[in-house]
Each structure stands twice: as structure tokens, then as C-alpha cells.
C-alpha positions in Angstrom: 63.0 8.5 88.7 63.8 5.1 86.9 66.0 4.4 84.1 66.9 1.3 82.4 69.8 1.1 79.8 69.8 -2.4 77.8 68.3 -4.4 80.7 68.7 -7.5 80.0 68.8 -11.2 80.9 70.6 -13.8 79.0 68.4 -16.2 77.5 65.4 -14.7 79.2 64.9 -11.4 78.3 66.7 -9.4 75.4 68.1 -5.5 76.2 65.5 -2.9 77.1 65.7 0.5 77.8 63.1 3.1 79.2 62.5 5.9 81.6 59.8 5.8 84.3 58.5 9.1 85.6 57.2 10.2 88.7 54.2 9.3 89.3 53.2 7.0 86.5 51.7 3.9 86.4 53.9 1.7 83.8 51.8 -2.2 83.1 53.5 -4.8 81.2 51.3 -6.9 79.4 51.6 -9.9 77.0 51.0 -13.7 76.9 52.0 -15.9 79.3 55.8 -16.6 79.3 56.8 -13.3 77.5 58.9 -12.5 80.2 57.2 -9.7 82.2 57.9 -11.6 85.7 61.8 -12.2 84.8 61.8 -8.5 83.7 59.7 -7.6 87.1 62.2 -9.5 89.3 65.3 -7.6 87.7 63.8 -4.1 88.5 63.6 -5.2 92.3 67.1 -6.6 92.5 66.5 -10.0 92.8 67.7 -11.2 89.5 71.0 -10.5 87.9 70.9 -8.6 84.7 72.9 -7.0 82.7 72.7 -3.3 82.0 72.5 -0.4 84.2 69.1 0.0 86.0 68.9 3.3 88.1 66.8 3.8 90.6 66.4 7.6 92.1 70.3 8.9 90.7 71.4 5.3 92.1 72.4 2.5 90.2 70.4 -0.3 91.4 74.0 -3.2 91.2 74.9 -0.6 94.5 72.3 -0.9 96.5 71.9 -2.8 99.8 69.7 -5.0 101.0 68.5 -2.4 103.0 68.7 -0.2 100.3 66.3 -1.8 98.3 63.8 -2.4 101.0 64.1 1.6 101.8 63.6 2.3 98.1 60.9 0.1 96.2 58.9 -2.8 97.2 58.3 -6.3 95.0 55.4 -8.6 95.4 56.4 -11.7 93.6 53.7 -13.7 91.3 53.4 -16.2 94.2 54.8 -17.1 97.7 53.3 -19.5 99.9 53.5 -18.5 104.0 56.9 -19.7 105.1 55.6 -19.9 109.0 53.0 -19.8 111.5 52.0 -16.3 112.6 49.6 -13.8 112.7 48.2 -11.6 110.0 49.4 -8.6 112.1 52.6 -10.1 112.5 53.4 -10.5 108.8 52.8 -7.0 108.1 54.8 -5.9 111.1 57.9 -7.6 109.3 57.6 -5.4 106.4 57.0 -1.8 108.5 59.9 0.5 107.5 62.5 0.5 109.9 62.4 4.4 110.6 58.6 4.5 111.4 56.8 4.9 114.5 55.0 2.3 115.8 51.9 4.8 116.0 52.3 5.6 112.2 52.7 1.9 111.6 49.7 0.9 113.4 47.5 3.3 111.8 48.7 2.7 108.7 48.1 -1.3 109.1 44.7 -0.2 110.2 44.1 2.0 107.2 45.5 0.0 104.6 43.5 -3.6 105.9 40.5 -1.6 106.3 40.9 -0.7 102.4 41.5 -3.9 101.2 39.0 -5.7 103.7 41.3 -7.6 106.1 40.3 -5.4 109.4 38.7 -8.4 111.0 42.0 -11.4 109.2 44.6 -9.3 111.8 44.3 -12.1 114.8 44.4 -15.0 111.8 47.2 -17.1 111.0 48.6 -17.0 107.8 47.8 -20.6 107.0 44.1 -20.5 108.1 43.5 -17.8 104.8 41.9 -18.6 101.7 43.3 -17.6 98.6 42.1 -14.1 98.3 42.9 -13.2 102.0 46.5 -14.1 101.3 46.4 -12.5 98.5 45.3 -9.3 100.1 47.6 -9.4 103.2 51.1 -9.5 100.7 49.3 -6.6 99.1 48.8 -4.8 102.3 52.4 -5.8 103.4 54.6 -4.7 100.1 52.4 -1.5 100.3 53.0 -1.2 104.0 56.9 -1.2 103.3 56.7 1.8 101.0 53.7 4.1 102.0 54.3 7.4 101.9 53.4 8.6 105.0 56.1 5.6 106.8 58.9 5.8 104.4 59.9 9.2 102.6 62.4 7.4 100.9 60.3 4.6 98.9 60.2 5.6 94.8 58.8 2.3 93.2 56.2 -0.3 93.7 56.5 -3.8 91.6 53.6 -6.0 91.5 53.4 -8.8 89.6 49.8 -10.4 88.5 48.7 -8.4 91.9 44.9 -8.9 91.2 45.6 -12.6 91.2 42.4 -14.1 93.3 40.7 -10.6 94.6 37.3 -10.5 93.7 35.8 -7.1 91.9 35.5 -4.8 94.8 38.6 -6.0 96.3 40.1 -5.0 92.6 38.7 -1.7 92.8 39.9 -1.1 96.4 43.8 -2.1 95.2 43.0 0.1 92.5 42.6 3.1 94.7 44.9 2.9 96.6 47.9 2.5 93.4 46.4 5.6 92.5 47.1 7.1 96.0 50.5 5.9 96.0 51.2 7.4 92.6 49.7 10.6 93.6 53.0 11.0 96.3 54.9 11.3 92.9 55.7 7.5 93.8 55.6 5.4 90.8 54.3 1.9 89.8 55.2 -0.9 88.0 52.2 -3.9 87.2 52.4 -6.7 85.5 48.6 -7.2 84.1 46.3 -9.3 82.0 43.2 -6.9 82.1 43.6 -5.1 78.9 41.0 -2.7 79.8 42.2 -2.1 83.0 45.2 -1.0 81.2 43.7 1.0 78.8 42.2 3.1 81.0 44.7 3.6 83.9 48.6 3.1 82.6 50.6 5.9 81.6 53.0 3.8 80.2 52.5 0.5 78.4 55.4 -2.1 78.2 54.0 -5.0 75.6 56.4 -8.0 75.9 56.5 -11.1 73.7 59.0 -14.1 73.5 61.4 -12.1 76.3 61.2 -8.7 74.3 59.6 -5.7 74.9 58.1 -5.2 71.5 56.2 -1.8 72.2 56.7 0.7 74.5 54.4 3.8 74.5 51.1 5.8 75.9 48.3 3.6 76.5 46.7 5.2 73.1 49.5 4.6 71.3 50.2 0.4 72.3 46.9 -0.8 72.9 45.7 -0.8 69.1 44.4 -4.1 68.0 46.8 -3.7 64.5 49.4 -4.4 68.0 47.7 -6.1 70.2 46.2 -8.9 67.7 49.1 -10.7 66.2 50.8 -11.1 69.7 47.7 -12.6 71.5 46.5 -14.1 68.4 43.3 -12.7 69.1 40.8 -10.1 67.0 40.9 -6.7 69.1 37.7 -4.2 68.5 38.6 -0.4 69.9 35.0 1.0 70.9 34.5 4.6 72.5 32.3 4.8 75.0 31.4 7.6 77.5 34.4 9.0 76.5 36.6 6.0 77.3 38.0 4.0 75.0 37.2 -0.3 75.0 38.4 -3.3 73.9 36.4 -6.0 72.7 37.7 -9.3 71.3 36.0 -10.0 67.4 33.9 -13.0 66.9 34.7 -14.8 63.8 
């Protein structure tokens, strides 16, 4: 569904190649500054890189505008609101430009009902609080790619997307990645919750210094013989109701 041939981006981020299936869940993880945002904003097209980076048989340097807004959506680490409007209005800019407005509006309806912003529709933008903005780019990148408005979308790209939710709100995103990447849609996170990762990734991308250093099963990268020397911390794997934890070691 996705391939990558020495991605790269000079000075920020050294070659890296992979495949993405369908249906996985891919999360980058590492330190801050290792370069998972530059390698995030290359995947969506909105940072030159060299390389080839194919996106569903296309190569991703050949795609519109359009093109790319048809075929993945990209939730930068932050954006401020650029203008006065409605909650509802913000999404509606993101709807894909093929769908019905009944499809659209029931899908708005579902997805803020999910992720708690049912009664934040009427709000502007500006009046929100961290979380409820937070929560309404969520809603709108996964507006512009739901499966049931665009049969064309293949990829979602969040980066840090659990940035101010609280835990139910994390649990309710949760779900609903899981639905997308049920469609055979696939999705790529940049996270900090190691145990989030550990449980849910298929795939797990560990950056460091603009280098993708290990790229494997969640079994196989999240070992603390890896994980310690990158985060210079001391990593304990624990079983547990047959899940497998992290724990950092006291001295």
C-alpha cells in the first residue's frame, strides 16, 4: 500500500526505506528531535525529500494537490485556527469533495459524538480550549478520509495526535484508528506512549538523531536492550494478563 525507497531529507533525516501494509498501524517513536515530524511531513507531501515514496501504485512526487487530499490525510503537530468560524464549518472544509452532504453530515455527527464535540458544533474555533481543538483537527483529518465518504483514502498521518486529550478522549481516538484500519486503511502515528505502542502497532519505526535505527514488530523493537540506550532510560518488560509492559527501572 505504501513504500518508501531511501526517503530521505538532507540534513534532517538520513535514507529510509519500508513497506506499509494494509491495514497496519505503523508508530514512530523516539526522543524529541529524532526526526519523526520531518519524516511525518514527507509521507504527506508537504516536505521535499528525496527518494521515491509510493502511495497506492502512485509515486507520491505525481500527485496533486487534490490527489493527496483524495488519498491520505496529515494532522500536523500543531496549527493554531487561522479564522473565525464555526466548529461545523471547519470540518465542512475538510468533507471529501465526492460525498453527499447526507453522508457528510452523519458522518460529522458520528465522528463528534465519538470524540465528544456533539455539543462544540455551533462554537467558534477560537472560543475552544486546548483539548476541544485538539479534538476538532482530529475529527476533521479523519472526516477527509473516512471510509464510508472517500473510497479512495489509503493513509492516515498523525503526528503527537493525543497531544492534550484526556484518558477517555484517548481511548475514544483509539477506537476509532482501529475502525479506520479495519477498512484495510492504514495508519501512521507519531507517539510517546510506549505502552500504547506496545500493545497496538504492527509496525514500529524507532528514530534517533534523524535515523530510523529499528524497524520491526512491536515484540521485536520495544526491548529495553533497544529502547534504553536511545531514551537513556532503564526499560523493565513485565507480562501481565497476557500483555506485555513496560516499566522504567529505579536505580
Amino acid at each position: 500500500m505504501l513504500s518508501l525507497h531511501e526517503v530521505g531529507v538532507p540534513q534532517r533525516l538520513l535514507p529510509f526505506s519500508a513497506r506499509v501494509e494494509s491495514g497496519q498501524q505503523v508508530h514512530l517513536i523516539g526522543p524529541n528531535g529524532a526526526g519523526k515530524s520531518t519524516l511525518l511531513a514527507s509521507l504527506a507531501g508537504m516536505l521535499p525529500s528525496t527518494g521515491e515514496i509510493v502511495l497506492n501504485g502512485t509515486p507520491l512526487k505525481a500527485c496533486t494537490g487534490s490527489d493527496l487530499a483524495r488519498l491520505r490525510s496529515y494532522l500536523a503537530q500543531q496549527q493554531s485556527p487561522v479564522s473565525l468560524m464555526p466548529v461545523f464549518q471547519f470540518l465542512a472544509l475538510h468533507q471529501p469533495a465526492t460525498a453527499s452532504e447526507n453522508d457528510v453530515e452523519q458522518t460529522i455527527a458520528y465522528l463528534t459524538l465519538r470524540l465528544r464535540l456533539n455539543d462544540k458544533l455551533a462554537r467558534s474555533v477560537d472560543q475552544l480550549s486546548g483539548g476541544e481543538w485538539q479534538r476538532v483537527r482530529l475529527a476533521a483529518s479523519l472526516l477527509q478520509v473516512w471510509p464510508t465518504l472517500n473510497p479512495d483514502s489509503q493513509l492516515l498521518l498523525l503526528d503527537e495526535p493525543e497531544n492534550s486529550l484526556d484518558v477517555a478522549q484517548k481511548l475514544a481516538l483509539n477506537e476509532l484508528i482501529d475502525e479506520f484500519c479495519q477498512s484495510g486503511r492504514s495508519v501512521i502515528i507519531s507517539a510517546h506512549d510506549l505502552n500504547q505502542t506496545l500493545q497496538q502497532a504492527n509496525q514500529v519505526w524507532l528514530m534517533q538523531h534523524g535515523s530510523v535505527i529499528a524497524c520491526g514488530s512491536a515484540v521485536e523493537v520495544m526491548q529495553p536492550a533497544i529502547l534504553s540506550p536511545v531514551f537513556e532510560v532503564g526499560f523493565q518488560l513485565h507480562s501481565l494478563d497476557d500483555h506485555h509492559w513496560l516499566m522504567t527501572r529505579t536505580a
